[in-house]
N, CA, C and O of each residue as an XYZ file, in Angstrom:
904
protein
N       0.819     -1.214      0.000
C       0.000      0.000      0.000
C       0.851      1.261      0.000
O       0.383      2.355     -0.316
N       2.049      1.085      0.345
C       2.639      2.365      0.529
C       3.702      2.472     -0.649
O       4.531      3.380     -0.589
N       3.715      1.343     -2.008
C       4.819      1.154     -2.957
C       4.642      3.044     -3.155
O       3.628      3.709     -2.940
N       5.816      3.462     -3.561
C       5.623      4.441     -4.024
C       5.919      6.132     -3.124
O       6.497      7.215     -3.218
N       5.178      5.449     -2.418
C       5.295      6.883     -1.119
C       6.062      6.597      0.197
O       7.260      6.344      0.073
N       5.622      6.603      1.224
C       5.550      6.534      2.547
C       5.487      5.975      3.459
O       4.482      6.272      4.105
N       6.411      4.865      4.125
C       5.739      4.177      5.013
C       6.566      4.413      6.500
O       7.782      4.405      6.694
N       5.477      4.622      7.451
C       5.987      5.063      8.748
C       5.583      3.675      9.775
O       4.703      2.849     10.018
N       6.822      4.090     10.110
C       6.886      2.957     11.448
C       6.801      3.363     12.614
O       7.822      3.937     12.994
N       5.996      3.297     13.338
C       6.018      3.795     14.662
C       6.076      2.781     15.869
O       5.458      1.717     15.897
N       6.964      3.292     16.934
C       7.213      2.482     17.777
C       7.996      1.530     17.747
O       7.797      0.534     18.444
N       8.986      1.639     16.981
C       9.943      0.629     16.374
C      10.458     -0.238     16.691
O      10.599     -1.401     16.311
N      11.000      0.810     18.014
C      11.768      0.196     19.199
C      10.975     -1.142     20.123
O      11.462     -1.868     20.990
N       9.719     -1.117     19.599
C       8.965     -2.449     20.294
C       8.964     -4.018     19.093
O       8.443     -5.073     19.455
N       9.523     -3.881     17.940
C       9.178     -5.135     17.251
C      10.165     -5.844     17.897
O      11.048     -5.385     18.621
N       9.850     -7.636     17.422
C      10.772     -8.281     18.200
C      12.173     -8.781     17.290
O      12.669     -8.372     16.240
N      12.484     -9.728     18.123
C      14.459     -9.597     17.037
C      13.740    -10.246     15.604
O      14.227     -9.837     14.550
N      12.356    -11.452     15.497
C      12.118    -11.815     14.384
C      11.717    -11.002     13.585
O      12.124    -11.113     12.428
N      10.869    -10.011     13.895
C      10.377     -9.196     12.849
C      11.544     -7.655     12.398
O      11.279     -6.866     11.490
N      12.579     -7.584     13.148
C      13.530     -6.668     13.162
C      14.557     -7.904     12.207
O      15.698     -7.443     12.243
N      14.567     -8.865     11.631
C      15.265     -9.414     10.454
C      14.558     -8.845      9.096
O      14.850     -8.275      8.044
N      13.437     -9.371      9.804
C      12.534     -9.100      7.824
C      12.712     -7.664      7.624
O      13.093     -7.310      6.509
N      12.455     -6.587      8.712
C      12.379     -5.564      8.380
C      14.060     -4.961      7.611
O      14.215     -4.419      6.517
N      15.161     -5.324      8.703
C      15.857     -5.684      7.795
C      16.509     -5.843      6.322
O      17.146     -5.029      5.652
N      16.216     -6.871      6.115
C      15.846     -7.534      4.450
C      15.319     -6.804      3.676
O      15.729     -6.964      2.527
N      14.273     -5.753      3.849
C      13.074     -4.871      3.281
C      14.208     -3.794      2.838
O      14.648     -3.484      1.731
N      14.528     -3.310      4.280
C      15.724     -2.105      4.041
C      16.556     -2.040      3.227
O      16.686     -1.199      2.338
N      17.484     -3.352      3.584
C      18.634     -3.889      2.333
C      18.437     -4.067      1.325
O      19.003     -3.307      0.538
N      17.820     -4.811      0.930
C      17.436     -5.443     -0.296
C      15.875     -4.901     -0.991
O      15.264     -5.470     -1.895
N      15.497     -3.725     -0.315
C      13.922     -3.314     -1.347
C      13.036     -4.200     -1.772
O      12.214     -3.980     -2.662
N      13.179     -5.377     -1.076
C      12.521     -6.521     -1.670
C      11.758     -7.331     -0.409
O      12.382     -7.404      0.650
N      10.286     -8.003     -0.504
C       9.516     -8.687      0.503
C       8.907     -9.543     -0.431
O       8.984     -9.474     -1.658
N       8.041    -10.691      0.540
C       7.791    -11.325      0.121
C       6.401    -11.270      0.457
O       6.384    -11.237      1.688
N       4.672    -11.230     -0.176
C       3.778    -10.592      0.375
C       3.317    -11.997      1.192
O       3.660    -13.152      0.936
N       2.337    -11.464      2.365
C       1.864    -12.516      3.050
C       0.666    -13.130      2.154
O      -0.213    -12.552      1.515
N       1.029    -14.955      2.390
C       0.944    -15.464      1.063
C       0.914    -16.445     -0.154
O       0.373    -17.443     -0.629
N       1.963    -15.378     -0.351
C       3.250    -15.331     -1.487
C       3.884    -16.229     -1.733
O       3.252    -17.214     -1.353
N       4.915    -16.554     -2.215
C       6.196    -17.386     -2.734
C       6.733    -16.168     -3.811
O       7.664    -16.509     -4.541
N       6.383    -15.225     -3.915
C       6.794    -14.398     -5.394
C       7.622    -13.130     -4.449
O       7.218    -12.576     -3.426
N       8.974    -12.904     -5.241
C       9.644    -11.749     -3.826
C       9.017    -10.139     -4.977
O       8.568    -10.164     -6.123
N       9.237     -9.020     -4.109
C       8.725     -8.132     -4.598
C       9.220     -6.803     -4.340
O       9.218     -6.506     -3.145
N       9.677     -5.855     -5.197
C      10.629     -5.128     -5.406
C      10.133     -4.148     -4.571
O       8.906     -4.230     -4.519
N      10.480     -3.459     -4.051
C       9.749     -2.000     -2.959
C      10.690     -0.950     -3.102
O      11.878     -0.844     -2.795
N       9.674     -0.026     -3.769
C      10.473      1.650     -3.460
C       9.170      2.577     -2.538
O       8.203      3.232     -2.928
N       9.700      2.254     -1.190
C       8.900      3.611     -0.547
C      10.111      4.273      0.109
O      11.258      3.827      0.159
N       9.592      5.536      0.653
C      10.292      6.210      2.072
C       9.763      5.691      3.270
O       8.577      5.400      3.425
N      10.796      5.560      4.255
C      10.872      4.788      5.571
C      11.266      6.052      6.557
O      12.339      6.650      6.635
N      10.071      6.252      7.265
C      10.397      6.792      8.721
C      10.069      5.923     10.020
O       9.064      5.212     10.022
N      10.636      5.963     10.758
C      10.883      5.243     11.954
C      10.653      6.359     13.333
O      11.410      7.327     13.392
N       9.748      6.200     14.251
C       9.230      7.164     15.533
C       9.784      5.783     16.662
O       9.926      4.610     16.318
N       9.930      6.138     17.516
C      10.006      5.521     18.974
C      10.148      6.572     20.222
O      10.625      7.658     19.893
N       9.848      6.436     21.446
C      10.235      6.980     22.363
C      11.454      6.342     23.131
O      12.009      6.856     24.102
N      11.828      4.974     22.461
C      13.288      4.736     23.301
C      14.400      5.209     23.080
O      14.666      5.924     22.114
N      15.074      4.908     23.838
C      16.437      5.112     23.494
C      17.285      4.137     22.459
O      18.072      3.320     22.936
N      17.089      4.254     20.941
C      17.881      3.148     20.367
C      18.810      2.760     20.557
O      18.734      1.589     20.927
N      20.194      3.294     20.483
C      21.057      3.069     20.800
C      21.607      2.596     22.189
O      22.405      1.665     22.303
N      21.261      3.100     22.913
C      20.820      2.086     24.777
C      20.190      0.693     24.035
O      20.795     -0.320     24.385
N      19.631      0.577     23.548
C      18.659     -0.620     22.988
C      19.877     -1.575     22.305
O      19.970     -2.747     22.671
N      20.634     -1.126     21.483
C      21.538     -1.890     20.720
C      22.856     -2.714     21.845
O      23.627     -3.671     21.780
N      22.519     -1.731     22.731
C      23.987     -1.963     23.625
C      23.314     -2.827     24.698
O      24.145     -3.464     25.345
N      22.065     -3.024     25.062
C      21.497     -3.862     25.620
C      21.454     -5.259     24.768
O      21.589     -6.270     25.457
N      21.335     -5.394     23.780
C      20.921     -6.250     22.749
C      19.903     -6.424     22.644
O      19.577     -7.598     22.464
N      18.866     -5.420     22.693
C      17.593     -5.664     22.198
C      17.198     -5.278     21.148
O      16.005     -5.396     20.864
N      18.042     -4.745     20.339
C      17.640     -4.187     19.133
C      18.674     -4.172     17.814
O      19.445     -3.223     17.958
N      18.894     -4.762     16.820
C      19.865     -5.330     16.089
C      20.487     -4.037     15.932
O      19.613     -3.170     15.930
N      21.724     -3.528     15.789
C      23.317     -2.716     15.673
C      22.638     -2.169     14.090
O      22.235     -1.028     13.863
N      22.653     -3.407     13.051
C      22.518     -3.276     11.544
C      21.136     -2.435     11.103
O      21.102     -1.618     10.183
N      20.140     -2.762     11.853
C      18.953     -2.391     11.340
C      19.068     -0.815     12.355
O      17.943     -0.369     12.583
N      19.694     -0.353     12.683
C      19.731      0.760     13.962
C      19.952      1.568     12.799
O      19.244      2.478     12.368
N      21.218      1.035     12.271
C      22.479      2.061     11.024
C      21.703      2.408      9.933
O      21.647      3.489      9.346
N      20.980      1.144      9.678
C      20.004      1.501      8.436
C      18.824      2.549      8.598
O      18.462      3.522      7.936
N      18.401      1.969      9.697
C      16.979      3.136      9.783
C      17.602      4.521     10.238
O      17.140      5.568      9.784
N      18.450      4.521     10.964
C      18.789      5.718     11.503
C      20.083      6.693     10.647
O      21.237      6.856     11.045
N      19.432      7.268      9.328
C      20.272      8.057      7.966
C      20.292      9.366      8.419
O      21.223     10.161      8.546
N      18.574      9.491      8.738
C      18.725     11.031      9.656
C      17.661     11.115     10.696
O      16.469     10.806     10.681
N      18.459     11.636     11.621
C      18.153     11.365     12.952
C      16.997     13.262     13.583
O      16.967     14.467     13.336
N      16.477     12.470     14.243
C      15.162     13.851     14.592
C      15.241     13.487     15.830
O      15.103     12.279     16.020
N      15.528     14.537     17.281
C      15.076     14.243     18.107
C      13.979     15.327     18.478
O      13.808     16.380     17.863
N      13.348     14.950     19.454
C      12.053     16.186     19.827
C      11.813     15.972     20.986
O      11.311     14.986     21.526
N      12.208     16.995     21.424
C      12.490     17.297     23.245
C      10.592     16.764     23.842
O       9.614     16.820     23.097
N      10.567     16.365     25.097
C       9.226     16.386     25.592
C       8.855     17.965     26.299
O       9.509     18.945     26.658
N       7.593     17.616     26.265
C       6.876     18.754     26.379
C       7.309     19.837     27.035
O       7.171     21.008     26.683
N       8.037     19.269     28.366
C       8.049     19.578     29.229
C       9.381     20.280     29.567
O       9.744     20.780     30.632
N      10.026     20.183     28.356
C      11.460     20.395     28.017
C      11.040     22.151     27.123
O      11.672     23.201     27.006
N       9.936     21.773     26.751
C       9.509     23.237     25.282
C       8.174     23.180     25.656
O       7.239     22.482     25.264
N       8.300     24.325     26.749
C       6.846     24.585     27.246
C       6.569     25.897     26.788
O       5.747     26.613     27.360
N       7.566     26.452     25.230
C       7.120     27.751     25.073
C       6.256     27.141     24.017
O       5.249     27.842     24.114
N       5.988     26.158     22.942
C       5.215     25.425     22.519
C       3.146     24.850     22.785
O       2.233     24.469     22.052
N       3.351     25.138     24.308
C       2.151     24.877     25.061
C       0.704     26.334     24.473
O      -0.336     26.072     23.869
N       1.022     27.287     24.778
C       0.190     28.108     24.415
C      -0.460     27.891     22.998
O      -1.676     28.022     22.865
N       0.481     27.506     21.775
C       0.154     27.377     20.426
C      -0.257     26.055     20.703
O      -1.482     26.039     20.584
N       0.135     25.024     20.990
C      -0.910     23.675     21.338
C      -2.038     23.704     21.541
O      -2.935     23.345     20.779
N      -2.151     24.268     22.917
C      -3.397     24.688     23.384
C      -4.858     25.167     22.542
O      -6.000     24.707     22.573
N      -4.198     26.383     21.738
C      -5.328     27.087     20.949
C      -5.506     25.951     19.891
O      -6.667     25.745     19.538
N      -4.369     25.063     19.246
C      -4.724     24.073     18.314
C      -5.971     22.959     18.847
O      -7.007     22.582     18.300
N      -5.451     22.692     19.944
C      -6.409     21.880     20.590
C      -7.863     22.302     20.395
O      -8.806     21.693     19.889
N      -7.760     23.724     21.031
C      -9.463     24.047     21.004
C      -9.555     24.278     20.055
O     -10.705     23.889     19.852
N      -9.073     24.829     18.766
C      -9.859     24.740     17.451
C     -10.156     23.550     16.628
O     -11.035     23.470     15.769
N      -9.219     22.526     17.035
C      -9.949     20.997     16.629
C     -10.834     20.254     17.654
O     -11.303     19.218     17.183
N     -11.165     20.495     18.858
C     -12.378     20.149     19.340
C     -13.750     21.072     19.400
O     -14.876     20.694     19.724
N     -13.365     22.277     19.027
C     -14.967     23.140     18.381
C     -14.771     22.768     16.999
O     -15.654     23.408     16.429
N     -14.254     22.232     16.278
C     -14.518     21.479     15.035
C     -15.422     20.400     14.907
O     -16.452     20.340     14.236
N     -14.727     19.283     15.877
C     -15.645     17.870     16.258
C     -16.458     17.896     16.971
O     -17.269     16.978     16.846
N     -16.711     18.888     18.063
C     -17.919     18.734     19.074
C     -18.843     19.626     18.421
O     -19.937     19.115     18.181
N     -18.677     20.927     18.041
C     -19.297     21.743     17.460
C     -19.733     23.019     18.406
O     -20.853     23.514     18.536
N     -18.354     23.433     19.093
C     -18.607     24.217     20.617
C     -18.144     25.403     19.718
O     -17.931     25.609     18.523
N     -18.100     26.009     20.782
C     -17.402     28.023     20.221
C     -16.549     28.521     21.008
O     -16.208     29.693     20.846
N     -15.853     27.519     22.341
C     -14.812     28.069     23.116
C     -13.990     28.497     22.658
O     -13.463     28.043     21.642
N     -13.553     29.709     23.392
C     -12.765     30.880     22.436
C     -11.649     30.373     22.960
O     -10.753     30.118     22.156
N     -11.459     30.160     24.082
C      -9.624     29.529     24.830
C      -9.674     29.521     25.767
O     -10.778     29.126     26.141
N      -8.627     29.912     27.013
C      -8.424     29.826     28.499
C      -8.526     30.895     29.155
O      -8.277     31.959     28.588
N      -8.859     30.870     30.310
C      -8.692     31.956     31.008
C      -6.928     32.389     31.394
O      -6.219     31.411     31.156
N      -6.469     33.075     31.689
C      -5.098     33.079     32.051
C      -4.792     32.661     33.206
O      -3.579     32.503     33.343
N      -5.411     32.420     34.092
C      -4.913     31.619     35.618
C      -4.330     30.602     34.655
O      -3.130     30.442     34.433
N      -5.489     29.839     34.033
C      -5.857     28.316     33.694
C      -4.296     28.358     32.923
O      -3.581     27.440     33.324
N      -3.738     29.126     32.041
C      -2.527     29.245     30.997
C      -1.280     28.820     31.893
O      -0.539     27.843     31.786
N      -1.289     30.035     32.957
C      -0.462     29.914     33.569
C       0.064     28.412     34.472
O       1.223     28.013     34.580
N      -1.087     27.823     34.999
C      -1.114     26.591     35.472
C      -0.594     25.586     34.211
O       0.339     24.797     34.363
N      -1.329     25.734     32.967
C      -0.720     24.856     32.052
C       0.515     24.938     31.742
O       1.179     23.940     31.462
N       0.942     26.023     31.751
C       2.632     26.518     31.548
C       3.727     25.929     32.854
O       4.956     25.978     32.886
N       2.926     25.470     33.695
C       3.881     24.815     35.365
C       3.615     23.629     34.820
O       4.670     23.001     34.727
N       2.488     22.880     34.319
C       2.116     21.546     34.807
C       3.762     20.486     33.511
O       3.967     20.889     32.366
N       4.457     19.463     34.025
C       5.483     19.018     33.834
C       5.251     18.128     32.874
O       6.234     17.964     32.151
N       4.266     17.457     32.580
C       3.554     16.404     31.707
C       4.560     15.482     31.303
O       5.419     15.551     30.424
N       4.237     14.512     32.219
C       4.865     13.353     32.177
C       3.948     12.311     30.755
O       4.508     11.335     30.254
N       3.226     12.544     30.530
C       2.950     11.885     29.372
C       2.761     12.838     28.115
O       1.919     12.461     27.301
N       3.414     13.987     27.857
C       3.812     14.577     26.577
C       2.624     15.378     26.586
O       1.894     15.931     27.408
N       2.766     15.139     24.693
C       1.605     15.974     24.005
C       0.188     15.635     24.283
O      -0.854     16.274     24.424
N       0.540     14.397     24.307
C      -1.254     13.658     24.365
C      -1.924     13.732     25.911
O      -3.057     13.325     26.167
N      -1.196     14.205     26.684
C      -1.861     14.251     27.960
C      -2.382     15.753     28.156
O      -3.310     16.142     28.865
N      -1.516     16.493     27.323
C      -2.115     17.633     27.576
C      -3.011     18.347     26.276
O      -3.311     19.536     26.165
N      -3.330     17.227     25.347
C      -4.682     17.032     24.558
C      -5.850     16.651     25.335
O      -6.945     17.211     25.279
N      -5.539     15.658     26.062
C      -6.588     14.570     27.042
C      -6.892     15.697     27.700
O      -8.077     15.616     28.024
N      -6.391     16.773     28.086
C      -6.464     17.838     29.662
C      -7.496     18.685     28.839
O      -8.636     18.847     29.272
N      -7.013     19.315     27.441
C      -8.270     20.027     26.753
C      -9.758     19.464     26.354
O     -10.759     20.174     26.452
N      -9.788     18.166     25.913
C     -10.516     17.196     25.669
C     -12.129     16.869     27.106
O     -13.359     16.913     27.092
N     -11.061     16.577     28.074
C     -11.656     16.830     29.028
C     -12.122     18.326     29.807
O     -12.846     18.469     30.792
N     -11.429     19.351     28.982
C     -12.013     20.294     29.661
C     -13.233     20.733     28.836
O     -14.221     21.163     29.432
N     -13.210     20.622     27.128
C     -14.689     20.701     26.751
C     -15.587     19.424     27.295
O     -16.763     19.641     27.005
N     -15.491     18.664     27.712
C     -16.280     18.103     28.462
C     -17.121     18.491     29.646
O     -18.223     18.058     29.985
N     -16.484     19.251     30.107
C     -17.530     19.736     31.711
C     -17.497     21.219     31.462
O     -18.361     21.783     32.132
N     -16.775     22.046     30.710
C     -16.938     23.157     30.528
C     -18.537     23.578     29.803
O     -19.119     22.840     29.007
N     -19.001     24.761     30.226
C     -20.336     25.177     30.231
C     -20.414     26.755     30.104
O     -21.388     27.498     30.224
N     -18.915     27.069     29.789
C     -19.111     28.417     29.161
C     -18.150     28.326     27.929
O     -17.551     27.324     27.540
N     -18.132     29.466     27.449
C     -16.630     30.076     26.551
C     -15.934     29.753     26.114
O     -15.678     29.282     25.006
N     -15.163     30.115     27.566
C     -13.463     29.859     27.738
C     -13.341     28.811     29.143
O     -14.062     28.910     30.136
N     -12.455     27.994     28.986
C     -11.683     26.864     29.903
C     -11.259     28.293     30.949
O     -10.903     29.454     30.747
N     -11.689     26.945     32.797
C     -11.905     27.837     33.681
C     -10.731     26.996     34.991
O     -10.520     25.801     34.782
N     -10.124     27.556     36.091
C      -9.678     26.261     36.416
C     -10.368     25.197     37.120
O      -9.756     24.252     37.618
N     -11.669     25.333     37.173
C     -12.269     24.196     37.274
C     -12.736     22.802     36.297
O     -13.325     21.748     36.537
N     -12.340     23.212     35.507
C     -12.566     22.363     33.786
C     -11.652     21.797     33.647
O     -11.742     20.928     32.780
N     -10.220     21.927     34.396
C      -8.907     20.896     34.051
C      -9.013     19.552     34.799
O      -9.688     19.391     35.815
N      -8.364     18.718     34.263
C      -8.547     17.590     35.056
C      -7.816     17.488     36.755
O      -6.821     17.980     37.287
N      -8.973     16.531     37.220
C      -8.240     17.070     38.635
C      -6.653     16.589     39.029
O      -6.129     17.030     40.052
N      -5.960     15.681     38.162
C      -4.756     15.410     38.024
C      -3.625     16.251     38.124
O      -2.472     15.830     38.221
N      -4.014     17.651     38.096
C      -3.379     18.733     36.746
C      -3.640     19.788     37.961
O      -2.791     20.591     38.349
N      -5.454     19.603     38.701
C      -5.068     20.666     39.931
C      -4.450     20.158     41.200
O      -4.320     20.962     42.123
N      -4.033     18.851     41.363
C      -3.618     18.327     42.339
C      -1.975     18.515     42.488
O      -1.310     18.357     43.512
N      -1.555     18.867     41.279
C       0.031     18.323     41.160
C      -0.073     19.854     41.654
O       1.101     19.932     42.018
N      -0.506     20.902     41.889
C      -0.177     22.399     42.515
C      -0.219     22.045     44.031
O       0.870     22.549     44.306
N      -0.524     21.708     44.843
C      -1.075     21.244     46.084
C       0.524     20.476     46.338
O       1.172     20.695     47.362
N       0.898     19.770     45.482
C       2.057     19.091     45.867
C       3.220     19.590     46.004
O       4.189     19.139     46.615
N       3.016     21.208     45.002
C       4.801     21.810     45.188
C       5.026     22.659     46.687
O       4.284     23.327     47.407
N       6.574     22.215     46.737
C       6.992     22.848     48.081
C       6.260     23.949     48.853
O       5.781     23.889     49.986
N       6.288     25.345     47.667
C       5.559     25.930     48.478
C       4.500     26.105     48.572
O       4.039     26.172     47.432
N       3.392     26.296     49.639
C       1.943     26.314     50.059
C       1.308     27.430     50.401
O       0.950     27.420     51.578
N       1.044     28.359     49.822
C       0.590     29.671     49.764
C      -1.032     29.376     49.195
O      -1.435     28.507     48.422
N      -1.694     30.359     49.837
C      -3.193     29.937     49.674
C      -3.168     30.594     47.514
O      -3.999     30.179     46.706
N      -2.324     31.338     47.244
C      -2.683     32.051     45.868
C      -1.225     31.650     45.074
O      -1.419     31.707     43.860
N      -0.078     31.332     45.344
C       0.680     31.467     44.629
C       1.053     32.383     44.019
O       1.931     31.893     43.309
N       0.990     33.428     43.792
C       1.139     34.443     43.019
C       2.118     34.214     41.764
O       1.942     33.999     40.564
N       3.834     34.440     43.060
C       4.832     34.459     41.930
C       5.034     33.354     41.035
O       5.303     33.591     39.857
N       4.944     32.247     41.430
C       4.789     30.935     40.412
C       4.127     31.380     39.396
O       4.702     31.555     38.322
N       2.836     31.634     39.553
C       1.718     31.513     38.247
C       1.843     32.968     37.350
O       1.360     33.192     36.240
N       2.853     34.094     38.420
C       3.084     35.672     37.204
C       4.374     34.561     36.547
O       4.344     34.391     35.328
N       5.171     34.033     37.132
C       6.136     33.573     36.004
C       6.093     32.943     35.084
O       6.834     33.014     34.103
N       4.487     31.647     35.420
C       4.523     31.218     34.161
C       3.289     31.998     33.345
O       3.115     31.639     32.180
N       2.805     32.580     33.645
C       1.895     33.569     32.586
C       3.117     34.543     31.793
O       3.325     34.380     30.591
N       4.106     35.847     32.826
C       4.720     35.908     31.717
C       5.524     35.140     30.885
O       6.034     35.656     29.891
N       5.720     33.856     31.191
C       6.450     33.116     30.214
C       5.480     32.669     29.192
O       6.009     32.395     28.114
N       4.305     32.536     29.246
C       3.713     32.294     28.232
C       3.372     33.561     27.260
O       3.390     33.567     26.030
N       3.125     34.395     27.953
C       2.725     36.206     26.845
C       4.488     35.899     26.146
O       5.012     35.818     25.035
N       4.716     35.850     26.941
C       6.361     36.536     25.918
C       6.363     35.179     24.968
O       6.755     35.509     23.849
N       6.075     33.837     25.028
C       6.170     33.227     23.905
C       5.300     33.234     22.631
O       5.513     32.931     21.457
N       4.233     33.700     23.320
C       3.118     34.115     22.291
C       3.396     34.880     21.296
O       3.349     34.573     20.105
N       3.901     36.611     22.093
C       4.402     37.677     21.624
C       5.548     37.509     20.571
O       5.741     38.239     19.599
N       6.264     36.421     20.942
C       7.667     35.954     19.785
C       6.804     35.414     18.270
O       6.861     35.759     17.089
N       5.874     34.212     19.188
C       5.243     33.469     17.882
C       4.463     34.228     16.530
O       4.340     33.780     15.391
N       3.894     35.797     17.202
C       2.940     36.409     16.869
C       3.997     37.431     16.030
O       3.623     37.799     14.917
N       5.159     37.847     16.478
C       5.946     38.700     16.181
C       5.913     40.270     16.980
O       6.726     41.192     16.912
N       5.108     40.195     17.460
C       4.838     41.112     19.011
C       3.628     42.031     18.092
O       3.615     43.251     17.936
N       2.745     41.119     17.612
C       1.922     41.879     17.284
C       0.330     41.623     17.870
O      -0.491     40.766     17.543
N       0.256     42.602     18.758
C      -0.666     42.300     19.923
C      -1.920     42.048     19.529
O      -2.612     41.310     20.230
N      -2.373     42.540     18.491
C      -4.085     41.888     18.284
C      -3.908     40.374     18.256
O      -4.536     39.722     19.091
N      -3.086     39.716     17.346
C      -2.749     38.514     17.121
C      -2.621     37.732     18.743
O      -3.498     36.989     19.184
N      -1.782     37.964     19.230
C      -1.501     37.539     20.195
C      -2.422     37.090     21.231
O      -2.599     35.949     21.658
N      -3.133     38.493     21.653
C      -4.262     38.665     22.316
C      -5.367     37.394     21.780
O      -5.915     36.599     22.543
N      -5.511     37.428     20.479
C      -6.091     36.193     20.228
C      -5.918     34.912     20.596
O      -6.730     34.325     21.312
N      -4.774     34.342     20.105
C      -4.197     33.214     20.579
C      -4.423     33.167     22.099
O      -4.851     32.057     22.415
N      -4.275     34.032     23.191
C      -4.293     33.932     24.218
C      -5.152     33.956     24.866
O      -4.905     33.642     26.031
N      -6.689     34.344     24.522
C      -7.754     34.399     24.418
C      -7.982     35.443     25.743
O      -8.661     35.308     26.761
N      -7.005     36.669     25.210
C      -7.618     37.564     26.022
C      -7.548     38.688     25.386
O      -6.808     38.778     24.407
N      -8.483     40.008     25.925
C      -8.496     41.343     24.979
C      -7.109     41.833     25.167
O      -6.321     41.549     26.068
N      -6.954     42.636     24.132
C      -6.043     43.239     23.791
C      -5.606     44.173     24.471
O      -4.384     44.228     24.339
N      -6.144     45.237     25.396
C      -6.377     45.839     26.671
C      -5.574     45.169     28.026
O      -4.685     45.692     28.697
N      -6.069     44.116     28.151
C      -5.938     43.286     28.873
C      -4.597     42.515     29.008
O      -4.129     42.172     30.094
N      -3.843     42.201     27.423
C      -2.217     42.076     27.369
C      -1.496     43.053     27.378
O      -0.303     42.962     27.668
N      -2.313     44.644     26.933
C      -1.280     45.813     26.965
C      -1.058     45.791     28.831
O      -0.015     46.053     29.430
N      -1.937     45.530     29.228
C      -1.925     45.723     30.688
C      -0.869     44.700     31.537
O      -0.331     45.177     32.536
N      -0.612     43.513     31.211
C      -0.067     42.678     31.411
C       1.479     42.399     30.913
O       2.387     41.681     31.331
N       1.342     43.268     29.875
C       3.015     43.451     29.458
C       3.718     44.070     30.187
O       4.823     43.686     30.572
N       2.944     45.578     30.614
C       3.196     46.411     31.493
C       3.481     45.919     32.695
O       4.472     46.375     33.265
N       2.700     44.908     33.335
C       2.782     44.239     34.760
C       4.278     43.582     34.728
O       5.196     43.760     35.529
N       4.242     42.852     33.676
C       5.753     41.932     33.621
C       6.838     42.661     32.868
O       7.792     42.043     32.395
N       6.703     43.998     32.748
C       7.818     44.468     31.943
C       8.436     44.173     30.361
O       9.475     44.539     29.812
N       7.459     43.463     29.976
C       7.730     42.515     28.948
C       7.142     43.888     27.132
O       6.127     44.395     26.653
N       8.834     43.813     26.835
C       8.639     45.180     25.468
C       9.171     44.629     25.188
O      10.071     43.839     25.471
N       8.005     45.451     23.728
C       8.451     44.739     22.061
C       9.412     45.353     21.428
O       9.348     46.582     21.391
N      10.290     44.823     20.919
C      11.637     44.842     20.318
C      11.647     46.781     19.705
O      10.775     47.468     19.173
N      13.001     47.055     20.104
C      12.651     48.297     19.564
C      11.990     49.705     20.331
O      12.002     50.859     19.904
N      11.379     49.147     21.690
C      10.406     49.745     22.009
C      11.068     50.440     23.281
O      12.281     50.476     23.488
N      10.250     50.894     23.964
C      10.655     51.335     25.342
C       9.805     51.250     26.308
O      10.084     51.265     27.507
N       8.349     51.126     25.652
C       6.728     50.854     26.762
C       6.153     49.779     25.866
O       5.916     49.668     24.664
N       6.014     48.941     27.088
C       4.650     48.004     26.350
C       3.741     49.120     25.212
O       3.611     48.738     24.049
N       3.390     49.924     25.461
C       2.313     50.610     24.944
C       2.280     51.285     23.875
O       1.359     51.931     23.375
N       4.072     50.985     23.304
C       4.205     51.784     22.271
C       4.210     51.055     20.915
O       4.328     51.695     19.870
């Protein structure tokens, strides 16, 4: 199905040593045999390969053949977790809600900024998809707009409760990660505040005000306001 184009492998790092021969063979030699068959069969696709392991740990363990490592691995992509490129989260986010008011058929405009700021701390131990699952579930019980912090999963408000410090509001935590999120916005947007303000799903008023709070000027400038 894929003669011709494309074929992606995902999870690679899980086939076993038998099926890491044939695959193998495929690589080397462009050639399989269909399930079947007796007739071998010439193959020109492109081969990408995804895993979250560590291959090379894998090879040196012996769980994963040395030969088929060299072959699949021509050019190498790594992609930090989430939690590593949390200036990434804000533009996620709004992706998220514009593909679930697609499928559900809602009109939530985005987050409130507490809610941002909390998403900008939370460490996400299960990547991208957990903090899909976190939007997912928040059009689920959400009943207005915009995502409130009562709409996150309670997973997500619990892990705040757990850090060292215990302040009934947090303040400085949640101004650091709000301005860390305006200023990534502001980069993504090119510091052009209607834009921004959008993505962030707050008025425009409302980020001039907030730039000002965090000191945070656009290139060139000398006042948020200018």
């Amino acid at each position: 199905m894929a003669e011709g184009g494309t074929l992606l492998l995902d999870e690679v790092g899980e086939l076993t040593r038998a099926m890491q021969v044939k695959l193998l063979r495929v690589m080397q030699e462009k050639e399989y045999e269909p399930l079947g068959s007796n007739t071998t069969v010439r193959a020109s696709v492109r081969v990408i390969a995804s895993t979250n392991r560590d291959l090379a740990q894998e090879v040196s363990r012996r769980k994963f053949r040395q030969d088929l490592f060299y072959r699949l691995c021509v050019v190498h992509l790594s992609l930090p977790p989430l939690g590593e490129r949390k200036e990434d989260i804000p533009l996620l986010v709004q992706y998220f809600i514009e593909r679930f008011n697609h499928l559900q058929g809602r009109r939530i405009s985005g987050c409130s900024e507490r809610v941002m700021a909390v998403l900008m701390r939370y460490q996400y131990p299960g990547n991208i998809r957990e903090l899909e699952n976190a939007i997912e579930h928040a059009f689920v019980v959400c009943t207005d707009n915009l995502i409130q912090m009562d709409d996150l999963p309670q997973h997500i408000l619990s892990s705040l409760d757990r850090e060292p410090e215990k302040t009934a509001v947090r303040d400085r935590p949640l101004d650091d990660a709000e301005a860390q999120a305006i200023r990534a916005t502001l980069e993504q947007c090119d510091y052009r505040r209607g834009q921004a303000s959008k993505e962030l799903g707050i008025s425009r008023n409302t980020l001039w005000r907030k730039m000002k709070k965090y000191g945070i000027l656009a290139p060139d400038t000398k006042d948020p306001s200018a």
